[in-house]
LUMTI-391786 format. One line per 5 residues: their letters; for each residue x, y, z of N, C-alpha, C, O, CB. Coordinates in nm, 2 decimals. Glycine has a CB too. Example, Ala and Ser with C-alpha at 12.3 -4.5 7.8 and 13.67 -1.06 7.14 Angstrom:
<sites>
AS) 1.32 -0.57 0.78 1.23 -0.45 0.78 1.32 -0.33 0.78 1.42 -0.33 0.85 1.13 -0.45 0.90 | 1.28 -0.22 0.71 1.37 -0.11 0.71 1.29 0.00 0.79 1.34 0.11 0.80 1.41 -0.06 0.57
</sites>
This chain:
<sites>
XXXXX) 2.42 2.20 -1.31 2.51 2.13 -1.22 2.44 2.02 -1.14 2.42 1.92 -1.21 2.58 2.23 -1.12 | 2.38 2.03 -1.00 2.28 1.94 -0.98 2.14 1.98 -0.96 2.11 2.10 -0.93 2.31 1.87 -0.89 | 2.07 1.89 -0.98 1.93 1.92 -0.96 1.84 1.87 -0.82 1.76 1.78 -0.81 1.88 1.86 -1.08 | 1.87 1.97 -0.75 1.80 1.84 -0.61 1.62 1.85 -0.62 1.55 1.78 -0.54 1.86 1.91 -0.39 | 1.58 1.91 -0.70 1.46 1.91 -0.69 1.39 1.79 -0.74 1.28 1.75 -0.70 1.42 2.02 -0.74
XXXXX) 1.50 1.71 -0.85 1.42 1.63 -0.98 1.39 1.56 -0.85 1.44 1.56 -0.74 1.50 1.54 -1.13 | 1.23 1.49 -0.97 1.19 1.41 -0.86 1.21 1.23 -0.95 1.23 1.23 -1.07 1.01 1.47 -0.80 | 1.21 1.16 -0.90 1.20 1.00 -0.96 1.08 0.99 -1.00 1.01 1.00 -0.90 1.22 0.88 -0.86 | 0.98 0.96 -1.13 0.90 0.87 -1.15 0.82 0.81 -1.07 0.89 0.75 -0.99 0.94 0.80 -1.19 | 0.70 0.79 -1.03 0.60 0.71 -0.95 0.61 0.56 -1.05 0.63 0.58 -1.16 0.42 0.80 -0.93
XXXXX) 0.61 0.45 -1.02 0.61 0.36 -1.03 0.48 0.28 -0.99 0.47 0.16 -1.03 0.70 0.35 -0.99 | 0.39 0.35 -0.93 0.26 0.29 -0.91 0.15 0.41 -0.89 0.19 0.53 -0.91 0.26 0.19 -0.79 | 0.03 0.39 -0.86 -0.08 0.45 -0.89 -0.12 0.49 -0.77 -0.13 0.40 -0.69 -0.17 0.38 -0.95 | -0.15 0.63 -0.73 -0.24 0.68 -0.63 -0.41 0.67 -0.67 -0.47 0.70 -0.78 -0.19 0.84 -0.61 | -0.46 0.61 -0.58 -0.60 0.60 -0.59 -0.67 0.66 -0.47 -0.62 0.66 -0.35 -0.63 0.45 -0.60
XXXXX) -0.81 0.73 -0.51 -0.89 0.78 -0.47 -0.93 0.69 -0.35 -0.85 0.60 -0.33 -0.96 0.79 -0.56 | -1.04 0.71 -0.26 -1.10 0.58 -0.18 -1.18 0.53 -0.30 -1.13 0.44 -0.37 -1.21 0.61 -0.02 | -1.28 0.58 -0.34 -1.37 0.53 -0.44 -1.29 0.39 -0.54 -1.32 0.28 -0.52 -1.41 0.68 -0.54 | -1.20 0.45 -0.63 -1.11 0.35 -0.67 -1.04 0.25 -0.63 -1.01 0.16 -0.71 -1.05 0.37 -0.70 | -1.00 0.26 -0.50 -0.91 0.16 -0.44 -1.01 0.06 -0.39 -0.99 -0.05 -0.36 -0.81 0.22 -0.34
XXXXX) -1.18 0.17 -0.38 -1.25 0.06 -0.31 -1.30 -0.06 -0.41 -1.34 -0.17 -0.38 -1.37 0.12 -0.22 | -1.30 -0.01 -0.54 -1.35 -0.09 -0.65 -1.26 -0.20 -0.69 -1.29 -0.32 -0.70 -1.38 -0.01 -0.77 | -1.14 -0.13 -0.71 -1.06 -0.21 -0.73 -1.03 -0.34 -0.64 -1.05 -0.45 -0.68 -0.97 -0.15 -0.75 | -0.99 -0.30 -0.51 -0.97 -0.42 -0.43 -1.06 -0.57 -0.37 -1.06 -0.66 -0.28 -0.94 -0.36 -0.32 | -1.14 -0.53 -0.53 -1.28 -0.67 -0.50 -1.24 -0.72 -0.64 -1.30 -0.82 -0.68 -1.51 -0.61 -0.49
XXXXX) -1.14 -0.69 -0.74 -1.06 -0.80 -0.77 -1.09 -0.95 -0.77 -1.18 -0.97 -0.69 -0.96 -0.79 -0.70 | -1.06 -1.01 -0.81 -0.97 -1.17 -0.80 -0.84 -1.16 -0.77 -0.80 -1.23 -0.68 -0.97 -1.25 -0.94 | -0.79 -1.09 -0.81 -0.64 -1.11 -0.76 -0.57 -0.98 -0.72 -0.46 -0.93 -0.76 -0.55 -1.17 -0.87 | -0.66 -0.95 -0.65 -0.63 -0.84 -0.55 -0.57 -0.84 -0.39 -0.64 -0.91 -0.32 -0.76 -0.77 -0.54 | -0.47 -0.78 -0.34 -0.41 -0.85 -0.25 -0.43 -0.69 -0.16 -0.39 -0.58 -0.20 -0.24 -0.93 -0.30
XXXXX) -0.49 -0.72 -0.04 -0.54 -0.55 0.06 -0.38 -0.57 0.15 -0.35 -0.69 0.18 -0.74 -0.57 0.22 | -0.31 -0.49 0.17 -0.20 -0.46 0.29 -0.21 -0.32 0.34 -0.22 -0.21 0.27 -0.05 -0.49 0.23 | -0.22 -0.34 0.47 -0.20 -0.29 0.58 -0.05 -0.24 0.61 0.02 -0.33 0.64 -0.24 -0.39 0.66 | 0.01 -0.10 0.60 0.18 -0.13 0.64 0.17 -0.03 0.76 0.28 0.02 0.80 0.33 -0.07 0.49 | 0.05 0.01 0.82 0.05 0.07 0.93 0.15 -0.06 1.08 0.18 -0.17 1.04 -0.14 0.10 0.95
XXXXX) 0.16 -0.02 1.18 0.19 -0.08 1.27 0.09 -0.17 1.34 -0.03 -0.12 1.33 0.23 -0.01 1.34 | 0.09 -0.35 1.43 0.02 -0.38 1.42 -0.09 -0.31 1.55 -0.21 -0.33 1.53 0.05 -0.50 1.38 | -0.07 -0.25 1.64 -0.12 -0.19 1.73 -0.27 -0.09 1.62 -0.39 -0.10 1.65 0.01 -0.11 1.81 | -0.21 0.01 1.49 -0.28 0.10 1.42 -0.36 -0.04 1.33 -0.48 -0.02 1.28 -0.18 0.22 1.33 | -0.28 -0.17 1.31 -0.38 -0.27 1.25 -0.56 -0.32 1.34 -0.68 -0.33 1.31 -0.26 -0.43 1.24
XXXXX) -0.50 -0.32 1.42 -0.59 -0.39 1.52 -0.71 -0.26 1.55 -0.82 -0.30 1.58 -0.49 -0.45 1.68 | -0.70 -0.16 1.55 -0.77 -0.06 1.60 -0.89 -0.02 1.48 -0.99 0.06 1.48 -0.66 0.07 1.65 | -0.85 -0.11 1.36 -0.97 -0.12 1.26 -0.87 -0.12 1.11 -0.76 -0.06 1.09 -1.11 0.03 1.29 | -0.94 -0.20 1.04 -0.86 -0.17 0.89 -0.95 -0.23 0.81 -1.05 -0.28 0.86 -0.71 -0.24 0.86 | -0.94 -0.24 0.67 -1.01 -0.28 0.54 -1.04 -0.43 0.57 -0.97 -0.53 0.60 -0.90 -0.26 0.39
XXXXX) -1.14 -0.42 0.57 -1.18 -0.59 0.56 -1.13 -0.65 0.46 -1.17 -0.62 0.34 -1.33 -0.62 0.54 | -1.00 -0.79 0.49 -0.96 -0.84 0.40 -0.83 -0.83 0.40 -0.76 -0.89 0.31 -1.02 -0.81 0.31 | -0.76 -0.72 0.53 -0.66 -0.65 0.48 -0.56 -0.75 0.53 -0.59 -0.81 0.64 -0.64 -0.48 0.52 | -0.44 -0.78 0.48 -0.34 -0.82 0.56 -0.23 -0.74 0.63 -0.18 -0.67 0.54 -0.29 -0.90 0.51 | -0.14 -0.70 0.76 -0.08 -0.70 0.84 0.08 -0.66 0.79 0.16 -0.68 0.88 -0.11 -0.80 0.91
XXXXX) 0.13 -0.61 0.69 0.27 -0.62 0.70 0.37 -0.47 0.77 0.41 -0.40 0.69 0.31 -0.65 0.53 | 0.39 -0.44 0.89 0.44 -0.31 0.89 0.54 -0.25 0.87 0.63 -0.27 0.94 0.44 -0.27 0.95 | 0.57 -0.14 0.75 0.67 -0.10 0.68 0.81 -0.07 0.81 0.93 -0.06 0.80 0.61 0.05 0.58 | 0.73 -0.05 0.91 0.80 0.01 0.99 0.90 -0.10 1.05 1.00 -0.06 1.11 0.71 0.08 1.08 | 0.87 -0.27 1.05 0.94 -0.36 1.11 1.08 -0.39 1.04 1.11 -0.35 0.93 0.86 -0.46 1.13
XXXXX) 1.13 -0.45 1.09 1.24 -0.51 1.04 1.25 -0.61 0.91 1.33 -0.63 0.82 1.28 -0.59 1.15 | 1.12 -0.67 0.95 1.10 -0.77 0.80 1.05 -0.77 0.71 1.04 -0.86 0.63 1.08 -0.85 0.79 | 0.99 -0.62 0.73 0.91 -0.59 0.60 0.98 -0.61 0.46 0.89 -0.62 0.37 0.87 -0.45 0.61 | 1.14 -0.61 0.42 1.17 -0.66 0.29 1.17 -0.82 0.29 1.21 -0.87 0.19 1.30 -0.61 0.24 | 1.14 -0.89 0.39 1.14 -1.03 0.38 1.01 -1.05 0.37 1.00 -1.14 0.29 1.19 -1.09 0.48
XXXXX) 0.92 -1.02 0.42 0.81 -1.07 0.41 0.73 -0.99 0.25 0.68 -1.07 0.18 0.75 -1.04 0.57 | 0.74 -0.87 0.22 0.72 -0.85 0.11 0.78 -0.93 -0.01 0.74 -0.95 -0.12 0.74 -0.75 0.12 | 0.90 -0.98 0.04 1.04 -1.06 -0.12 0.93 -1.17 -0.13 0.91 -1.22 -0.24 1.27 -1.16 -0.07 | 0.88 -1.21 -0.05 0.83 -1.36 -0.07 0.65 -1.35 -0.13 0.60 -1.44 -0.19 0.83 -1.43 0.11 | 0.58 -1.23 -0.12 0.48 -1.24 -0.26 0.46 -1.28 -0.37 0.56 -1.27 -0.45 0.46 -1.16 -0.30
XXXXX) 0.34 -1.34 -0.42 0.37 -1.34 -0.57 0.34 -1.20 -0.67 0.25 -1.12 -0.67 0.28 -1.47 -0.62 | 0.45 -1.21 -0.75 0.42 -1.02 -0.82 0.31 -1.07 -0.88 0.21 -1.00 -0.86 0.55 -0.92 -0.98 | 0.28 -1.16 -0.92 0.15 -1.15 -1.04 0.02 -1.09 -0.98 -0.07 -1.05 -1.06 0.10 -1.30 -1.10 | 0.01 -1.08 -0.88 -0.09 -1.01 -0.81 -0.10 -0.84 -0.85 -0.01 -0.79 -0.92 -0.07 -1.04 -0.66 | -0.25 -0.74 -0.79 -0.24 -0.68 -0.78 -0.22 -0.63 -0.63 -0.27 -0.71 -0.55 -0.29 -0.66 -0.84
XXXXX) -0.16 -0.51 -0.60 -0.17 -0.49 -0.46 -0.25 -0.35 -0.41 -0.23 -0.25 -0.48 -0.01 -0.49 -0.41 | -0.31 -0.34 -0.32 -0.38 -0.28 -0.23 -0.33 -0.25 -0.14 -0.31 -0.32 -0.05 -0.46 -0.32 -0.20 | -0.28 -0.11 -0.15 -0.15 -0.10 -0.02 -0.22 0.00 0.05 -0.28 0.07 -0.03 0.03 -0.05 -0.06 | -0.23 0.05 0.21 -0.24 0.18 0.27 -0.24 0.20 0.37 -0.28 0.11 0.44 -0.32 0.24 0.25 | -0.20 0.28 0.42 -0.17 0.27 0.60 -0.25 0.47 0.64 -0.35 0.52 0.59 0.10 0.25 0.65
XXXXX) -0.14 0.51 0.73 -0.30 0.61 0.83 -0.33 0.73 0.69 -0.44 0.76 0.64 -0.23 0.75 1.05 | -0.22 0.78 0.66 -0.26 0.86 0.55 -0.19 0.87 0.39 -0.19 0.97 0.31 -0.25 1.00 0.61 | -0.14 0.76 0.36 -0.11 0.75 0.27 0.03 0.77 0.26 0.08 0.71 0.16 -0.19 0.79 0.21 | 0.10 0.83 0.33 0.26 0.78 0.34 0.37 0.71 0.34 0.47 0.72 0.27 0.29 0.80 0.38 | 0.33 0.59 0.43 0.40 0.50 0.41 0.35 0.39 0.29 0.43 0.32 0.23 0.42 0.46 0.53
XXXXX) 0.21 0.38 0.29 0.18 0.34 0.20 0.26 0.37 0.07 0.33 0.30 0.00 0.07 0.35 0.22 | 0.23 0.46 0.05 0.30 0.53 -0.07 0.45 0.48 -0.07 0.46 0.39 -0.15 0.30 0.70 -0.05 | 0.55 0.49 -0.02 0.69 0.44 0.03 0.68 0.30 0.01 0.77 0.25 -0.06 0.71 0.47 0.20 | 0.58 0.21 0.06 0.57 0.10 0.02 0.57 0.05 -0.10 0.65 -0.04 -0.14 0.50 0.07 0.07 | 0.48 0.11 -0.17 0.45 0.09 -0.33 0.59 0.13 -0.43 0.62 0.07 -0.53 0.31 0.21 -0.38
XXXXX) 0.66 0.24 -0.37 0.79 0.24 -0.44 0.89 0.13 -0.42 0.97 0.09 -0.51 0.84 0.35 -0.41 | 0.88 0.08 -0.31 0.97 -0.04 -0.30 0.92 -0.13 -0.33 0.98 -0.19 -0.42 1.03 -0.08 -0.18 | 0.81 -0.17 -0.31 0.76 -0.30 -0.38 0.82 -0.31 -0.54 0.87 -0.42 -0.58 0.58 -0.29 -0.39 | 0.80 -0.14 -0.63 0.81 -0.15 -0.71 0.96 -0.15 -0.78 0.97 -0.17 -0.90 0.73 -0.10 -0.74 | 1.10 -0.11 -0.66 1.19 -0.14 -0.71 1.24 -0.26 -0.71 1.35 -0.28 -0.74 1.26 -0.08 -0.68
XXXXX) 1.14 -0.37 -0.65 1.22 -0.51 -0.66 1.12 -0.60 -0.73 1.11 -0.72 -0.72 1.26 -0.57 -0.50 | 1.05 -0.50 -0.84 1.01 -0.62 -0.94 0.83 -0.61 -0.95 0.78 -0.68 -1.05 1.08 -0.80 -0.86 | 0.74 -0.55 -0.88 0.60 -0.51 -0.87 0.60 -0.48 -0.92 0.67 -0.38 -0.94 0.54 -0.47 -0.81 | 0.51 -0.51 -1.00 0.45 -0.39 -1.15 0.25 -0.33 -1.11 0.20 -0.23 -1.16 0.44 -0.54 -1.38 | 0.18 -0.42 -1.02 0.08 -0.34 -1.00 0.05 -0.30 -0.90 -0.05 -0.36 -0.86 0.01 -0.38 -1.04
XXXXX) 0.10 -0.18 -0.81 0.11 -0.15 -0.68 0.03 -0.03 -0.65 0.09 0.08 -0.68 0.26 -0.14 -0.64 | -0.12 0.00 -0.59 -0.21 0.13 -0.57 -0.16 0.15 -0.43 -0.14 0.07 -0.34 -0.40 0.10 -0.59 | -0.15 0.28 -0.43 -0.18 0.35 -0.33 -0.27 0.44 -0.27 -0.30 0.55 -0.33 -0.12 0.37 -0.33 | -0.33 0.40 -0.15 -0.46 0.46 -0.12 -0.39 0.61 -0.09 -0.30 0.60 0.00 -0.56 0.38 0.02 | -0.41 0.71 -0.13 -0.34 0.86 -0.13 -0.43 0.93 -0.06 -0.40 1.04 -0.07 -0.32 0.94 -0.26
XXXXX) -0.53 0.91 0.03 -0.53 0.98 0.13 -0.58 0.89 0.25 -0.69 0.91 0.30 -0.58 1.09 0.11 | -0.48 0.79 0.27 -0.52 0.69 0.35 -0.65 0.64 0.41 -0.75 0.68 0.37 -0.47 0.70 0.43 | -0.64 0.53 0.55 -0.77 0.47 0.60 -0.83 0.61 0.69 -0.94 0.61 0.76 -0.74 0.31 0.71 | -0.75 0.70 0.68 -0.85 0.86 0.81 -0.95 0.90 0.70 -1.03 0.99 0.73 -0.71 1.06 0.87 | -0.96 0.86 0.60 -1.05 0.93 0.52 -1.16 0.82 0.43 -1.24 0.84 0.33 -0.96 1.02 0.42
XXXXX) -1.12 0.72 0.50 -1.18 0.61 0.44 -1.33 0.61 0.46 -1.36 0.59 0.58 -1.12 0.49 0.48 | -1.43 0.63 0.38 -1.59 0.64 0.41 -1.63 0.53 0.40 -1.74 0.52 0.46 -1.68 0.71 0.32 | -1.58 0.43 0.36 -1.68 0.26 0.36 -1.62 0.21 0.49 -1.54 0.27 0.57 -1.65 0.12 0.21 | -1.67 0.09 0.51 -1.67 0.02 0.58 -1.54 0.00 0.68 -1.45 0.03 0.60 -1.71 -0.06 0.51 | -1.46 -0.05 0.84 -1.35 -0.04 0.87 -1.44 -0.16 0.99 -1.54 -0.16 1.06 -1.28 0.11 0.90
X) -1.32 -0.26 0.98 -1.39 -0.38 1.08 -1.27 -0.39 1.17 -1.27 -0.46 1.27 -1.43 -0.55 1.00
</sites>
C-alpha cells in the first residue's frame, strides 16, 4: 500500500574530509559555505564562499551558478549541507560533494 520508509536516491556524493579536501583544489572546484553568516565568519575552508541555506535567497543565489562546475558544499555537520546538494541537484547540478561529517571534524586547516 504505501511505503513511508522508501527513501529517494542521493543525487550527489558524501565525502570524507580527506576527499573533499583533495578534491576541492580542483580547477573548477567551487567551496560553499551554507552555514549562517555569523557560523561563516567564526572560521571556514579557505576559499569558501558564503551562501546560507537557511536565507531567503538561497534558491536565487544558487539558480544563478554555473552547473559546469564542481561543488564543495558543507556547513557545521553535514546536514544542511547535505540538503543543499539535493537541491542543487533537483534543479539541474550534476557534480555536488558533500562534506558528511562537516567543518566540526574538519582536521586541516580553518581561517
Amino acid at each position: 500500500m504505501f511505503n513511508f520508509f522508501k527513501t529517494k536516491p542521493k543525487n550527489y556524493i558524501d565525502l570524507s574530509c580527506e576527499d573533499f579536501q583533495k578534491g576541492m583544489t580542483a580547477g573548477d572546484a567551487v567551496i560553499i559555505d551554507v552555514r549562517t553568516a555569523g557560523e561563516f565568519n567564526s572560521g571556514k575552508i579557505k576559499g569558501a564562499r558564503n551562501i546560507d541555506i537557511m536565507s531567503p535567497s538561497f534558491m536565487a543565489q544558487i539558480q544563478n551558478l554555473p552547473k559546469d562546475k564542481k561543488y564543495y558544499i558543507y556547513c557545521r555537520s553535514g546536514n544542511r549541507s547535505g540538503q543543499a546538494c539535493d537541491i542543487m541537484s533537483e534543479i539541474g547540478f550534476e557534480n555536488t560533494y558533500n562534506l558528511a561529517s562537516g567543518i566540526m571534524n574538519w582536521p586541516y586547516e580553518v581561517v
